[in-house]
C-alpha positions as CSV (number, residue, x, y, z in Angstrom):
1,X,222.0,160.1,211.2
2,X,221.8,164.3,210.9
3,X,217.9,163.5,210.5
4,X,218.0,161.7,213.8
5,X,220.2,164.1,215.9
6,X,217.9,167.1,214.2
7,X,214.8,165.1,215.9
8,X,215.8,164.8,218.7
9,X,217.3,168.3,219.1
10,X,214.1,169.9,218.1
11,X,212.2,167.9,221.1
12,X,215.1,168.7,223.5
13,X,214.7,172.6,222.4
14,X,210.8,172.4,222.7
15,X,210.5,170.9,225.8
16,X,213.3,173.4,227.3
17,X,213.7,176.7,225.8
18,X,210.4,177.1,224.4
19,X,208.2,176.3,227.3
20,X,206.9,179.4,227.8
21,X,206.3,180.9,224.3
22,X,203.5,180.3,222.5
23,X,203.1,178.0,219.4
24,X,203.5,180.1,216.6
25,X,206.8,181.0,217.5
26,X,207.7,177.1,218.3
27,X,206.4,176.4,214.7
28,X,208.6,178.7,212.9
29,X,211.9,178.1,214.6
30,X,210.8,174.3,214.2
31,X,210.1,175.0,210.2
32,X,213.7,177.0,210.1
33,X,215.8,174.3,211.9
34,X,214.2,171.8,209.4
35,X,214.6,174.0,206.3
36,X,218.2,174.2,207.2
37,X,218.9,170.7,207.5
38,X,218.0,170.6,204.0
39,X,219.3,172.7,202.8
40,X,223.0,171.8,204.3
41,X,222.2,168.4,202.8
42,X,221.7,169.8,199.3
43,X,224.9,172.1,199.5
44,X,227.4,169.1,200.7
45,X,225.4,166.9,198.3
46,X,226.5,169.5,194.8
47,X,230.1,169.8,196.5
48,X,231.3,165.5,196.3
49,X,232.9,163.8,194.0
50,X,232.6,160.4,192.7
51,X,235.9,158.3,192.3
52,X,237.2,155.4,190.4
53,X,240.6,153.7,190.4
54,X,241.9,153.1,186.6
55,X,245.4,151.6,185.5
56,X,246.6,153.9,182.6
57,X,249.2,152.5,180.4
58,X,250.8,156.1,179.0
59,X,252.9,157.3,182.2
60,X,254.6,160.0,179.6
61,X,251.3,161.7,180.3
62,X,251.9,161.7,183.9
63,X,254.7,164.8,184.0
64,X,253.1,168.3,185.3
65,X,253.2,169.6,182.9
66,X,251.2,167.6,180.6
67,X,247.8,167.6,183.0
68,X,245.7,169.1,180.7
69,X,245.9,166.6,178.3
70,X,245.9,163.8,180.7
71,X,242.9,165.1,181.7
72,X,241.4,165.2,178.0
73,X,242.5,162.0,178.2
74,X,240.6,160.7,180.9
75,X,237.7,161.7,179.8
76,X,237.4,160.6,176.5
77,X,238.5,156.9,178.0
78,X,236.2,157.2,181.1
79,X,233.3,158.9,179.3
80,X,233.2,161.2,182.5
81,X,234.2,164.6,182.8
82,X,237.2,164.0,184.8
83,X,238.2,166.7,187.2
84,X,241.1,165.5,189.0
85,X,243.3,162.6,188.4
86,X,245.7,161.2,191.6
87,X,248.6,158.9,190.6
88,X,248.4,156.3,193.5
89,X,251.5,153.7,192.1
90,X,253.6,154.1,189.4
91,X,255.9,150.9,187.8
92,X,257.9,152.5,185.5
93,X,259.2,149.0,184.2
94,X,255.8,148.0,182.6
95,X,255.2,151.4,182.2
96,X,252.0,151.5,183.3
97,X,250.7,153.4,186.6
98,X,247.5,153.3,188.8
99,X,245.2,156.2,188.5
100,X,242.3,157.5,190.9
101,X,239.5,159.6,188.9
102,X,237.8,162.0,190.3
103,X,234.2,163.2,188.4
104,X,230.9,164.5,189.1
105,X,228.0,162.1,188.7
């Protein structure tokens, strides 16, 4: 969709601000408005995580101050450098709680 809205604001901005200048200079703010699109892509692209829900059986690990290990933890299970873990339900009867991982790909 960004691709689309940058199309058609480049046309809009060519047909109306730029009517009187010459090409050269319509070609290079055209090149920098591309260029940054990309480059806005690639930045938000590096900043996401991936996520996947997990049910974890050991909710001793689930105290504050044990995160470091549950995180250890994670990873070695998941395979996946786990960089934040969110407890979404806990059933302290079974003793087992639901966990959402979140990695990067």
């Amino acid at each position: 969709m960004a691709y689309i809205f940058a199309v058609i604001g480049i046309s809009v901005i060519n047909a109306v601000v730029f009517a009187k200048l010459p090409f050269e200079s319509k070609l290079v703010m055209n090149c920098i408005i591309v260029s940054l699109t990309f480059v806005l892509e690639e930045i938000t692209r590096k900043n996401t995580f991936k996520s996947h829900r997990i049910v974890y059986r050991n909710i001793e690990m689930l105290r504050p101050e044990n995160k470091l290990k549950l995180l250890e933890e994670l990873s070695s299970i998941s395979g996946r450098n786990v960089i934040r873990a969110k407890i979404t339900k806990v059933d302290y009867k079974k003793g087992i709680s639901d966990l959402e991982i979140f990695f990067k790909e």
